[in-house]
C-alpha positions in Angstrom: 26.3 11.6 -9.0 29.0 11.6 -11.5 30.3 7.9 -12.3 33.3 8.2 -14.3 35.7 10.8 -14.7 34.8 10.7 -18.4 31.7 12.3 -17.5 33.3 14.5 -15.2 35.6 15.6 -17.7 32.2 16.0 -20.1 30.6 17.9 -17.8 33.2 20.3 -16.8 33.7 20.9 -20.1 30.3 21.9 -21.1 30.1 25.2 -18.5 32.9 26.9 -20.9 30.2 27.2 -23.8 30.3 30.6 -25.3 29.9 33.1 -28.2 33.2 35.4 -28.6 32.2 38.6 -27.9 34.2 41.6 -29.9 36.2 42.6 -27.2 38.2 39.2 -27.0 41.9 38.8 -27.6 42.9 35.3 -29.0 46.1 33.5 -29.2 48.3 35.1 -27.0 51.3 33.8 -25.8 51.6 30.9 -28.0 55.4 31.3 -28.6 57.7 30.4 -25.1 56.8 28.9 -21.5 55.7 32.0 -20.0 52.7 35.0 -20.7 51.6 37.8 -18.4 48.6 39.9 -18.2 47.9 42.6 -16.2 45.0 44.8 -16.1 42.5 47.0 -13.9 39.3 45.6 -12.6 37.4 47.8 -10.4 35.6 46.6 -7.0 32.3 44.6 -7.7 33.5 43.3 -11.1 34.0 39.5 -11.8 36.9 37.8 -12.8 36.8 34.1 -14.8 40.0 32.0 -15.2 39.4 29.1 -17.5 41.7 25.8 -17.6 42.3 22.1 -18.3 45.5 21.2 -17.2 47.3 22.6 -14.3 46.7 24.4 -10.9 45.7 27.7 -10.4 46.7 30.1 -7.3 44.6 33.0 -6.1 45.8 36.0 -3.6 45.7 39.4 -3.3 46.3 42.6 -5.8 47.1 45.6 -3.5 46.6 48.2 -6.7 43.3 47.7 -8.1 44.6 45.6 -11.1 44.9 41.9 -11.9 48.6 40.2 -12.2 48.4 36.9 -13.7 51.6 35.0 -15.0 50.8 31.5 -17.1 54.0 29.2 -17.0 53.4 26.1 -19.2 54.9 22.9 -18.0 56.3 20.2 -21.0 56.5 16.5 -20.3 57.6 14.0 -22.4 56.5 14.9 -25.7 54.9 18.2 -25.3 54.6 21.4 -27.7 54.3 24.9 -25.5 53.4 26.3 -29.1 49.8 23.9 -28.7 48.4 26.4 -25.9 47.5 29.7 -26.5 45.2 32.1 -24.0 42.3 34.8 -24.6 41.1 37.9 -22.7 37.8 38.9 -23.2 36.9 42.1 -21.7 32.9 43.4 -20.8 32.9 46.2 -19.0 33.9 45.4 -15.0 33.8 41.3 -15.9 37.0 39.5 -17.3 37.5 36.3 -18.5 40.5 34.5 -19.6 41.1 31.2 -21.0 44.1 28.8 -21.5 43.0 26.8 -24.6 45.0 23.7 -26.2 43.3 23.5 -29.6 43.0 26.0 -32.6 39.5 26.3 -32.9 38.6 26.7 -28.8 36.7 30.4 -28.5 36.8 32.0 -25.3 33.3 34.1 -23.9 31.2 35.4 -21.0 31.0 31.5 -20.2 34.4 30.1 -20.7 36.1 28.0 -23.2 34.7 25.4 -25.7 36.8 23.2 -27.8 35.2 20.1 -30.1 38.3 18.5 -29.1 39.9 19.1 -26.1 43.1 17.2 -26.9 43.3 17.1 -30.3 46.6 16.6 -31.0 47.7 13.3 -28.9 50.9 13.8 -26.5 51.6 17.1 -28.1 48.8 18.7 -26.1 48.2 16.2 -23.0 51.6 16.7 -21.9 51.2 20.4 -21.6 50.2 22.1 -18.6 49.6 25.5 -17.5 50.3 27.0 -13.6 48.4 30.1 -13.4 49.7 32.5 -10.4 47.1 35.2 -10.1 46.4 38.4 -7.6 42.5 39.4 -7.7 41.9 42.9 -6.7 39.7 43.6 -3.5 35.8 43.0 -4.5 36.5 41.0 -7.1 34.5 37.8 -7.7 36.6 35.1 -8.7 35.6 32.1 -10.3 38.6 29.0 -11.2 37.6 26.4 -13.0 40.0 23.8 -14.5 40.1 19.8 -15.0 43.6 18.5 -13.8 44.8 20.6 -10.8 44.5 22.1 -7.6 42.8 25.4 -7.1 43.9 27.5 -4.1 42.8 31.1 -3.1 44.0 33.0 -0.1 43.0 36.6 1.4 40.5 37.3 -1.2 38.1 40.0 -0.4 34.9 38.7 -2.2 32.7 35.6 -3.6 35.1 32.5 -4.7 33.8 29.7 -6.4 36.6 26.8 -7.6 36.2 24.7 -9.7 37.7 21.2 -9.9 37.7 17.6 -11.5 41.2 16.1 -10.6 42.9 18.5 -8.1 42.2 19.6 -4.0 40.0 23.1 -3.3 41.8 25.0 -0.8 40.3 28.6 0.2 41.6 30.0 3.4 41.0 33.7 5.0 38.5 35.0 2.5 35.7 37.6 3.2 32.8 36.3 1.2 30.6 33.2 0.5 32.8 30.3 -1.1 31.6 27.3 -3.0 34.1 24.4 -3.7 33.3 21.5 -6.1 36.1 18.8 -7.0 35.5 14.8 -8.2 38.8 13.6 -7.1 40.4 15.9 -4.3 39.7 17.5 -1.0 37.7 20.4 0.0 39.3 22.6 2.4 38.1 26.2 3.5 38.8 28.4 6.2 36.8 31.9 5.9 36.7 34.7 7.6 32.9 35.5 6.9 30.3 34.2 4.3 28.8 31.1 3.9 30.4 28.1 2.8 29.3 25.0 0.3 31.7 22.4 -0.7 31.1 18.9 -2.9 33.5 16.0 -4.0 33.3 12.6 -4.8 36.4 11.0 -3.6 37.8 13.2 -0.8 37.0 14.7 2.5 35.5 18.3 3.1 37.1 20.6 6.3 35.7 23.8 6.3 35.5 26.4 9.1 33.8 29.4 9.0 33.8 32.7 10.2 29.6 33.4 10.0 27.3 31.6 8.0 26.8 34.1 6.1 23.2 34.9 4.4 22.9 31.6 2.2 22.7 27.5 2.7 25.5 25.7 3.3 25.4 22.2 1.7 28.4 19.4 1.9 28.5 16.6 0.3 31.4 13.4 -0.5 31.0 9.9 -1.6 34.1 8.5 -0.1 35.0 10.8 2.4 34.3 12.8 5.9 33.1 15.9 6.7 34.1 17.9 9.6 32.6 21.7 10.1 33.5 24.1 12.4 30.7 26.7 12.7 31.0 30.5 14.3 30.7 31.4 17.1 27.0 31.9 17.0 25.6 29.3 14.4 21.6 30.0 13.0 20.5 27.4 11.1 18.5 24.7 10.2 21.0 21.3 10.1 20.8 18.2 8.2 23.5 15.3 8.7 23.3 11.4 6.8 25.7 9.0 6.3 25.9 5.5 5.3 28.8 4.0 6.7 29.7 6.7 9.2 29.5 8.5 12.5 27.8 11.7 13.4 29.0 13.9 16.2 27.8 17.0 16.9 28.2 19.8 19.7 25.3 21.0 19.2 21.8 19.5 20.3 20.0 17.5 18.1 17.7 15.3 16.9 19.7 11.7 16.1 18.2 8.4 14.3 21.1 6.3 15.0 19.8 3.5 13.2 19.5 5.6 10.2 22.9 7.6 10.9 20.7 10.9 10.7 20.3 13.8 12.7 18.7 17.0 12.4 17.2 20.0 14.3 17.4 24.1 14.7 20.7 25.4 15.8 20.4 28.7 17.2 17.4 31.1 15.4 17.7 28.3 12.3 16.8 29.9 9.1 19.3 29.0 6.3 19.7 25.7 5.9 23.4 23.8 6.4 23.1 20.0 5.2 25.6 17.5 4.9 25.8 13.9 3.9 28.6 11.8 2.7 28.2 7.7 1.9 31.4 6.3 3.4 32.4 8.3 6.5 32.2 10.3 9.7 29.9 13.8 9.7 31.7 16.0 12.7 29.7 19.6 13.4 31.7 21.5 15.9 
């Protein structure tokens, strides 16, 4: 379990190691508030947006091509010139970064920076909204430090990414996995299964199948409510500490141990959830 947001911070930063590949573009739209990108990216390609500071919002592109539009916001003592972006194209995947220090590189994996915020109040009070439309197909993975991620409609996988910010997926077509430290989890889908994790915050998810994979929820501080399809097939899991569990759905309890389990339906995958302090609600 992470224990301070330091190590949150650490952690998140250490998934955007990477070597630049050739096809990268660096330091774009260093000069003014606001930098565009648009580009094709063909069904069954992946798309990788990259962030510290800010939130990023995720719908629909109804041509076949990504729009993004960056618009920094300056607080007290901030320099727009400090963050800069790069592309990097490889074949049908694309990743872009928004990157606050001179020596960040940009790759298949994301950003790395030996200092994120080199730079003092020049950097830190510099952040970047990313609107984005994904084409249909079109994996998307968000993943920033400071700032809610939300994606809408989306016609494929979505994974978000979080440390200080709320995860909110509604009406997408695809399995979705939600991670924050300090923020809720919200998803509604349409079909796909479904895993969400925070530390401090509740999870709400409701889903349209269960998809083909597990579906695992967990929180700290926080309940969990899930509302299942129609016809729910798994194999469920529920603990809490200081909590309640209520399910409509028969199973197993230990109420002394604030546990219940059993097969829902022809089981199979598995859909666990546990949370310290708060209510479990399977519907």
């Amino acid at each position: 379990m992470i224990r301070t947001i330091r190590h949150a911070v650490s952690a998140a930063c250490a998934l955007f190691i990477a070597a630049t590949p050739l096809l990268a573009q660096q330091n774009l739209g260093r000069d003014g508030t606001t930098w565009k990108w648009d580009g094709a990216l063909a069904s069954g390609g992946s798309f990788r947006l990259y962030s510290i500071n800010g939130a990023m919002h995720f719908t629909p592109s109804t041509d076949g091509s990504v729009h993004l539009s960056a618009v920094k916001q300056i607080h007290s003592g901030g320099d727009p010139s400090t963050v800069h972006y790069a592309v990097v194209r490889d074949g049908n995947s694309l990743v872009i970064c928004a990157m606050w220090n001179d020596d960040a590189t940009c790759g298949a994996d994301g950003m790395h920076s030996q200092d994120t915020y080199r730079g003092g109040d020049r950097r830190r009070n510099v952040a970047v909204e990313f609107t984005v439309q994904v084409p249909a197909g079109v994996q998307l993975a968000a993943n920033t430090v400071n700032g809610d991620v939300s994606a809408e409609r989306l016609t494929s996988d979505v994974r978000a990414r979080t440390v200080n910010g709320a995860v909110r997926v509604t009406g997408v077509t695809g399995d979705v996995n939600g991670r924050s430290v300090n923020g809720d989890v919200s998803v509604d889908t349409r079909s796909g299964a479904v895993s969400g994790e925070t530390v401090n915050g509740s999870i709400d998810v409701t889903m349209g199948s269960d998809g083909k994979g597990d579906m695992r929820f967990r929180t700290t501080n926080g309940s969990i409510t899930i509302n299942g399809p129609t016809a729910l097939n798994a194999a469920v899991s529920l603990n809490t500490v200081n909590g309640s569990i209520d399910s409509r759905y028969s199973l197993n309890f230990d109420r002394r141990r604030r546990h219940a389990e059993g097969t829902v339906g022809r089981g199979g995958r598995q859909l666990s959830a546990s949370t310290v302090n708060g209510s479990i609600t399977l519907h």
